[in-house]
C-alpha positions as CSV (number, residue, x, y, z in Angstrom):
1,X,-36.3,32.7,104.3
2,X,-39.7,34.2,104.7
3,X,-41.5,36.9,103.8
4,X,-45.2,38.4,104.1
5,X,-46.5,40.6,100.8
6,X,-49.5,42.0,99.8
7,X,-50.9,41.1,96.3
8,X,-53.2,40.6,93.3
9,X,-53.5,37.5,91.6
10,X,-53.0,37.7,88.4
11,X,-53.5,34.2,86.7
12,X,-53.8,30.5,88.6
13,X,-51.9,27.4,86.5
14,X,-52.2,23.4,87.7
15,X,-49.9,20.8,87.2
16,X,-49.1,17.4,89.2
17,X,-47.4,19.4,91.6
18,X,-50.2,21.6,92.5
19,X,-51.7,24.8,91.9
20,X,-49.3,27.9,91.2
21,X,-50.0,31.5,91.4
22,X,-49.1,34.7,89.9
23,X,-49.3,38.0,92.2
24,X,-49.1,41.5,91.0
25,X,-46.3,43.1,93.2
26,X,-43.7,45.9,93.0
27,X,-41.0,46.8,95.2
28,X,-37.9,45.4,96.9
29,X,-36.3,41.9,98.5
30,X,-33.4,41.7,99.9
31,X,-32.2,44.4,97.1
32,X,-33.4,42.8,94.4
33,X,-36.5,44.1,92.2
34,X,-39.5,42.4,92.1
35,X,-42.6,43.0,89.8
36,X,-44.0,39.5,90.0
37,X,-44.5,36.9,93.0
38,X,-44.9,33.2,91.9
39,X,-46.3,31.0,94.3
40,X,-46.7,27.2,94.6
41,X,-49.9,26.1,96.5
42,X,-51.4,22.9,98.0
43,X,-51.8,19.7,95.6
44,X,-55.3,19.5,95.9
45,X,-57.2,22.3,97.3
46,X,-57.2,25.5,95.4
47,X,-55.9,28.5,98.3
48,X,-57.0,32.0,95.6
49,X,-58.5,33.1,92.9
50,X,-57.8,35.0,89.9
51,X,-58.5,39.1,90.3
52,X,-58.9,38.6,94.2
53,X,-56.1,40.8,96.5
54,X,-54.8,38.2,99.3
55,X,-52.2,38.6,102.1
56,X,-50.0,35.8,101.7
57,X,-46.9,34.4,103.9
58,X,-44.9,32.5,101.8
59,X,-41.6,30.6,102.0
60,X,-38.4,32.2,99.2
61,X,-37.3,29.4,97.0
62,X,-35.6,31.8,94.3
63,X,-35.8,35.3,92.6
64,X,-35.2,35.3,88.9
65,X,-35.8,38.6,86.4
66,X,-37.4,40.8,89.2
67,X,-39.7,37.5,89.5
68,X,-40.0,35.6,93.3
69,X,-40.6,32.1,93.1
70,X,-41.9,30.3,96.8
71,X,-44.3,28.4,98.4
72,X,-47.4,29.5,100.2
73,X,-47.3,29.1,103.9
74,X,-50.9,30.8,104.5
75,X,-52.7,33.4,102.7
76,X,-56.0,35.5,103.9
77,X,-58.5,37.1,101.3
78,X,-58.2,41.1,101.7
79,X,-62.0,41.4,101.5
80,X,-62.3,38.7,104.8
81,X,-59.6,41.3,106.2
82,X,-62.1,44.4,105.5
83,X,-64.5,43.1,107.1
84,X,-62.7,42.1,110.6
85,X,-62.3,46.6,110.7
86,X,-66.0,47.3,110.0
């Protein structure tokens, strides 16, 4: 399943998989709370950074203690957003 959210990151960790994020978020999926979306990014190319709002479209892997674990599909800096409007 996918979903599209709307969030801070909060912190950026690397490991042989790739880069993994941590996103401010509160509300609902699927019924289930959520106050934190983890992500798993590309390998070798690092997709946000920390303190920055993005847009991201992600794939669900799992949701674990109103945490959201998934992988990154594509993700869009808010501020490149902004300026698209003005």
């Amino acid at each position: 399943m996918e979903f599209i959210a709307i969030g801070k990151c909060l912190g950026i960790a690397y490991s042989q998989k790739g880069f993994m994020y941590r996103l401010h978020f509160k509300g609902y999926f699927k019924g289930s709370k959520i106050q934190e979306i983890r992500l798993m990014g590309k390998k070798s190319t690092q997709e946000m950074w920390k303190n920055e709002e993005y847009i991201v479209h992600a794939k669900v892997h799992s949701i674990k203690t109103k945490e959201l674990y998934g992988k990154i599909l594509r993700v869009k800096d808010l501020k490149m957003i902004k300026v698209d409007f003005l």
